[in-house]
C-alpha positions in Angstrom: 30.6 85.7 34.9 30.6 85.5 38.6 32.5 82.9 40.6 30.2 80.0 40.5 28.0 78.8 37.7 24.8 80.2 39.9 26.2 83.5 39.3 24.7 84.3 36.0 24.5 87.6 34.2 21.9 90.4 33.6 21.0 90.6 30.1 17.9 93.1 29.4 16.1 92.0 26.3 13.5 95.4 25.2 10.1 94.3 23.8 9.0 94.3 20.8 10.8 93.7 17.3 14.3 94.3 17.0 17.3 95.2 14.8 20.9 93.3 15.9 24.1 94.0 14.2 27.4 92.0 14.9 29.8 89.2 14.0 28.4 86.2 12.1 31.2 83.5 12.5 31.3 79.6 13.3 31.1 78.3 16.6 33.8 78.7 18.8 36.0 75.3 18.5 36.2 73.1 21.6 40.0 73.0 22.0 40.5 71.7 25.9 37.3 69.5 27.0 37.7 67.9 30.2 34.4 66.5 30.3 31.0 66.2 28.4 29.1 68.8 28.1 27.8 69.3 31.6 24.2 71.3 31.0 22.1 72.7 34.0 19.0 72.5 31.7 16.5 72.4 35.2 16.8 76.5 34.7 16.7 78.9 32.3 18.7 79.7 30.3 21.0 77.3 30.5 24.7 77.0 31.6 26.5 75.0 28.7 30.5 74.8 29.1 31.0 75.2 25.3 28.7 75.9 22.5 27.1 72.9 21.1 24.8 73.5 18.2 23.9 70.1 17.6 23.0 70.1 21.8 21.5 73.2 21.7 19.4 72.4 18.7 17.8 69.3 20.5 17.3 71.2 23.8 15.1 73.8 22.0 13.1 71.5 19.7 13.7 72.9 16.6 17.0 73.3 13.7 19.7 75.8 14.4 22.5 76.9 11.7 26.4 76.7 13.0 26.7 79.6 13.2 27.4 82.7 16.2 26.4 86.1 16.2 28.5 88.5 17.7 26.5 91.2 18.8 28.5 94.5 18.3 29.8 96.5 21.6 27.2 99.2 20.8 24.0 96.8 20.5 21.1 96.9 22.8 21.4 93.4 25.3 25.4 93.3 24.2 27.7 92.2 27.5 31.3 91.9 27.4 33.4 89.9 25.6 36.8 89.1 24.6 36.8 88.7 20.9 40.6 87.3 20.0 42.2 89.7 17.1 43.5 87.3 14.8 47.4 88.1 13.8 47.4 87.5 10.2 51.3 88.6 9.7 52.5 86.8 6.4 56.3 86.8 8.2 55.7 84.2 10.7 54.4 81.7 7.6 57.5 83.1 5.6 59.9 82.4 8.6 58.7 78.4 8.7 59.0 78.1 4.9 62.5 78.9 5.1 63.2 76.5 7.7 61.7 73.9 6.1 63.5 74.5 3.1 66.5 74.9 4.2 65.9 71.4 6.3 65.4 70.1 3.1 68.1 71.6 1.7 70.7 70.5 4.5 69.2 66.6 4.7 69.6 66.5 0.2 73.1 67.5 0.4 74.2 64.9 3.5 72.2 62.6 0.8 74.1 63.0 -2.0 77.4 63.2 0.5 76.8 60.1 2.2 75.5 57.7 -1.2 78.2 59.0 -3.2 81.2 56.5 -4.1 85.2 58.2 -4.4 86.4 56.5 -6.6 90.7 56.1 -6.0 
């Protein structure tokens, strides 16, 4: 990406049929939208700021599934990108439940402590 939206990468696609291997995955989510989604559709291809199917789908006139393809590093017309490694450590998870628990723990004891008579 270059430093203004003008700036657009080279992306060499070869003639003729083609084999692609990568990543099938869903869409990236849309976690921090400031705005809609600004399209510069007068050119092609078009500068989106976040993967719309549903968008994209409409611009091109025909049905698109919800899904991305990752193209693998190795591919013919692949470009960098930064492909987050999901951390899928189970201790993390194990370190909440604990917490909870024992937050459940503490707040059944101060139950029972504070609804209890003494009887003299």
């Amino acid at each position: 990406m270059g430093k203004t939206r003008e700036q657009l990468p080279e992306i060499k696609i070869p003639e003729g049929s083609l084999d692609i291997r990568g990543i099938l995955d869903l869409q990236p989510s849309r976690t921090l939208v400031l705005a809609d989604n600004v399209n510069q559709t007068g050119r092609w291809p078009a500068v989106l700021q976040y993967v719309d199917i549903a968008e994209i789908s409409t611009m091109l006139g025909y049905e698109l599934y919800d899904m991305v393809l990752w193209l693998n590093k190795d591919e013919v017309s692949s470009f960098k990108y930064d492909m987050p490694v999901l951390n899928l450590n189970s201790a993390k998870n194990n370190g909440y439940a604990f917490q909870w628990f024992a937050m459940s723990l503490a707040l059944f004891v101060i139950y029972i402590v504070v609804n209890t008579k003494r009887q003299k």
